[in-house]
C-alpha positions as CSV (number, residue, x, y, z in Angstrom):
1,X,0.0,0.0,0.0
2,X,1.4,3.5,-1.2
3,X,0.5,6.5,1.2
4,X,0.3,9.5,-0.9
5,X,0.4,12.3,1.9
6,X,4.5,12.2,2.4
7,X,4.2,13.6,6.3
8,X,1.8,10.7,7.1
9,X,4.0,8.1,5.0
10,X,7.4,9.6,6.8
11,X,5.4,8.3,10.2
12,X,4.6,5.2,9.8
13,X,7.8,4.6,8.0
14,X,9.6,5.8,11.3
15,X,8.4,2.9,13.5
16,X,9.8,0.1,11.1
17,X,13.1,2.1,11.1
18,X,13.8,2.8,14.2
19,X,13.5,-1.3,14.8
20,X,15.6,-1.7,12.2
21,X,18.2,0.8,13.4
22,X,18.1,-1.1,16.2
23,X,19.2,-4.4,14.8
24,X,21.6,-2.4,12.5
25,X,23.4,-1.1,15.9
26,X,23.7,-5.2,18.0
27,X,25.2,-6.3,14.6
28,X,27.5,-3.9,13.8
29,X,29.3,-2.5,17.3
30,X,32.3,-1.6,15.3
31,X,30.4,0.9,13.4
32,X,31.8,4.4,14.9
33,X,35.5,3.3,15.2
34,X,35.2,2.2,11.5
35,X,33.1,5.3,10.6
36,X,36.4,7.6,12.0
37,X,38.9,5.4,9.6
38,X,36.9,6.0,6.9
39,X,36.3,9.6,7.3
40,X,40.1,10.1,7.5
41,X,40.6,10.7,3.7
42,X,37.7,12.3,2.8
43,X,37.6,14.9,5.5
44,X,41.1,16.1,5.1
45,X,40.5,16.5,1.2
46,X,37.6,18.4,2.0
47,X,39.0,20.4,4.7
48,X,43.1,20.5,4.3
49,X,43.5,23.1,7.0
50,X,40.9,22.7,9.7
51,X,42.3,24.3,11.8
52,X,40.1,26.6,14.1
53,X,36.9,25.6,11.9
54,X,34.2,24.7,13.7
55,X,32.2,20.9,13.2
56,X,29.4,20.4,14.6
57,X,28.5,16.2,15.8
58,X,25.7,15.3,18.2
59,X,25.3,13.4,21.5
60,X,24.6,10.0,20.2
61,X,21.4,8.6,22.0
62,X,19.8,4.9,21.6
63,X,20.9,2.8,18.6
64,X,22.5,6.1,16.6
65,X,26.2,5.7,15.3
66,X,28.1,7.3,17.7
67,X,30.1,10.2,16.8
68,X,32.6,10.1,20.0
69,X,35.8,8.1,18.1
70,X,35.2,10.8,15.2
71,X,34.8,14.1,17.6
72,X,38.2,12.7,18.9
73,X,39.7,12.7,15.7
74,X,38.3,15.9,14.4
75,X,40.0,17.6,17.7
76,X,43.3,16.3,17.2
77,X,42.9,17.4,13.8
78,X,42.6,20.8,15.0
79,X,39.0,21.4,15.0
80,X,36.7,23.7,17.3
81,X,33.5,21.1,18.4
82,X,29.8,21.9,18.9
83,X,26.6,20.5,19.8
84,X,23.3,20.9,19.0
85,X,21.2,22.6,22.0
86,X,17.0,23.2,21.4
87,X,15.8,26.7,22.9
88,X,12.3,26.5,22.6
89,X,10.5,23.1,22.0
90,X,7.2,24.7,21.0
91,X,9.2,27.0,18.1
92,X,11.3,24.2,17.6
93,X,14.9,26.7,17.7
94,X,18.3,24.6,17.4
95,X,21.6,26.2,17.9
96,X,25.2,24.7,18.0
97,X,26.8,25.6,20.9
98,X,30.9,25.4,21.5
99,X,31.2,21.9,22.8
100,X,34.6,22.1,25.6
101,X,34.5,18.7,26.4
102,X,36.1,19.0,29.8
103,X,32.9,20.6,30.4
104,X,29.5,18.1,31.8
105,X,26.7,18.5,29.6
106,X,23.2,20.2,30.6
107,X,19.5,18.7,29.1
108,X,18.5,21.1,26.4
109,X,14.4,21.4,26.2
110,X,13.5,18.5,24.8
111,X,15.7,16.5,27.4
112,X,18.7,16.1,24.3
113,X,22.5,16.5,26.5
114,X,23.9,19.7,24.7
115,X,26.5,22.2,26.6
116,X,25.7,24.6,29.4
117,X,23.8,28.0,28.3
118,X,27.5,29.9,29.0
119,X,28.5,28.0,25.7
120,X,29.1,30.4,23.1
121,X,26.6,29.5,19.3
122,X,28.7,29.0,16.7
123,X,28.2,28.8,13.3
124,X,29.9,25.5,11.9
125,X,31.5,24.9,8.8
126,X,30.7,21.5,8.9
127,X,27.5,19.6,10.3
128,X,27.3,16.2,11.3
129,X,23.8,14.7,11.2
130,X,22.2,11.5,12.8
131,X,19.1,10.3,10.6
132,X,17.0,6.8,11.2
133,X,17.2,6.4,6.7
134,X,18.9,7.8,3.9
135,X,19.0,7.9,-0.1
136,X,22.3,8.5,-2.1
137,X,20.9,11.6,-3.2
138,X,21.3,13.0,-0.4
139,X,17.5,12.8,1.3
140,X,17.8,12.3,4.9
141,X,14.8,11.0,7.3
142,X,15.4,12.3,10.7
143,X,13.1,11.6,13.9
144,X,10.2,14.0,12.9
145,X,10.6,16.9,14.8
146,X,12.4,18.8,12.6
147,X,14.9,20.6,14.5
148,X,18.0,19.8,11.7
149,X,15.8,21.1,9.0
150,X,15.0,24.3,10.2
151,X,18.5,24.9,11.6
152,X,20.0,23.5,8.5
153,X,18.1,26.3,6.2
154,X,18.5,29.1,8.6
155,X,22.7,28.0,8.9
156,X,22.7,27.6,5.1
157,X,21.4,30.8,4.8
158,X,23.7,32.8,6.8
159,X,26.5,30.5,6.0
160,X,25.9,29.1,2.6
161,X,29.2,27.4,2.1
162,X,28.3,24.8,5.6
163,X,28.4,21.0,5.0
164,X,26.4,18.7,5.8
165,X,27.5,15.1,6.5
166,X,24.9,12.4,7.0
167,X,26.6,9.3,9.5
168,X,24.5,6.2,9.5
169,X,25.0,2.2,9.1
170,X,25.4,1.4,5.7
171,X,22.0,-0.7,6.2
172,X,20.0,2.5,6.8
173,X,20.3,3.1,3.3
174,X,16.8,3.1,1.3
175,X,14.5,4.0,-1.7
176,X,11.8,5.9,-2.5
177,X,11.9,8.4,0.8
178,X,9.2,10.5,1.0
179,X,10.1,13.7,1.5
180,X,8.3,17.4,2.0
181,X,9.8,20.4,-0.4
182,X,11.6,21.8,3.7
183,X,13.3,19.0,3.9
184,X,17.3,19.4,3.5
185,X,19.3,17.5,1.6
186,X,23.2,16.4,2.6
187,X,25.9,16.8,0.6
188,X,27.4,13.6,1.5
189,X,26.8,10.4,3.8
190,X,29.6,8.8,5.6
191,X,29.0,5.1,7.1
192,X,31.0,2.5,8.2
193,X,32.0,1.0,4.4
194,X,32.4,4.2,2.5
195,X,31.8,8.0,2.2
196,X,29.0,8.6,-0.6
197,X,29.4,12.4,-2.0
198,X,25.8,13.9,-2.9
199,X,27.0,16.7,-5.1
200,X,30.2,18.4,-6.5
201,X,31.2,20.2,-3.1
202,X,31.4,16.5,-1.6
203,X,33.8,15.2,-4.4
């Protein structure tokens, strides 16, 4: 059965995913250690001097990829880390805030760990996204509340050059997403067997 109306077909699509994600995470514990070794190369093609640039990850939470062996590498690599924070869960407002990870971690307001309100927002050069599925044109299915998206096209906006790397289990790959014309796109999607680059900025 094909549900035309994509907001209704983008919920019920969430509940086999997030299973699936699920299964995709017991399987494959190896996934964020191999996700940093295969970022290695593409990152520092993309970003030869990244020093003092700002990239932005998230706190992993449930059966995501985690991001921690990557934030590692991206620090000794010279980069400035950030977080996500939420402002205001009724306008649905996401930041990035400097992430000092000597620093313990506050509950933003929908309960997602993000850094204290003293942490400067940044604007990041680079934004790393979780996402339950993906397509290799770059259409990402996040939870449904639609914080990335709106903070996506607001950064993009003021920073048009930012970008945006999709992590995920190369089994969270899919067809036929449905998809609503706010929805933003990545320019590339990193998993644990290869780096898949959307458009040209990603090659």
């Amino acid at each position: 059965m094909t549900i035309a109306d994509p907001l209704a077909a983008k919920i019920a699509l969430r509940v086999f995913l997030r299973s699936q994600r699920k299964q995709l995470a017991l399987d494959h514990p190896e996934a964020d250690w191999m996700i940093a070794d295969v970022a290695r190369e593409p990152l520092a093609r993309l970003f030869p001097h990244p020093e003092g640039k700002v990239a932005a990850l998230y706190h992993g939470l449930g059966s995501e990829v985690s991001p921690r062996i990557l934030a590692d590498q991206l620090a000794e690599a010279g980069w400035i880390l950030a977080l996500p924070a939420v402002l205001d869960k009724d306008d649905g407002e996401m930041v990035f805030r400097r992430w000092d990870r000597a620093t313990s971690l506050v509950h933003d307001a929908i309960g997602l760990r993000s850094p204290p309100l003293e942490a400067p927002i940044v604007q990041p050069d680079l934004v790393i996204t979780p996402l339950l599925a993906f397509q290799r044109d770059g259409l990402r299915l996040g939870q449904g509340g639609g914080y990335y998206d709106r903070a996506l096209e607001d950064l993009r906006a003021r920073k048009p050059d930012v970008f945006v790397l999709g992590l995920a289990y190369s089994g969270q790959q899919v067809e036929n997403l449905p998809h609503e014309p706010h929805d933003q796109r990545l320019d590339a999607i990193l998993t644990e067997k290869e780096y898949m680059a959307v458009n040209d900025r990603g090659r």
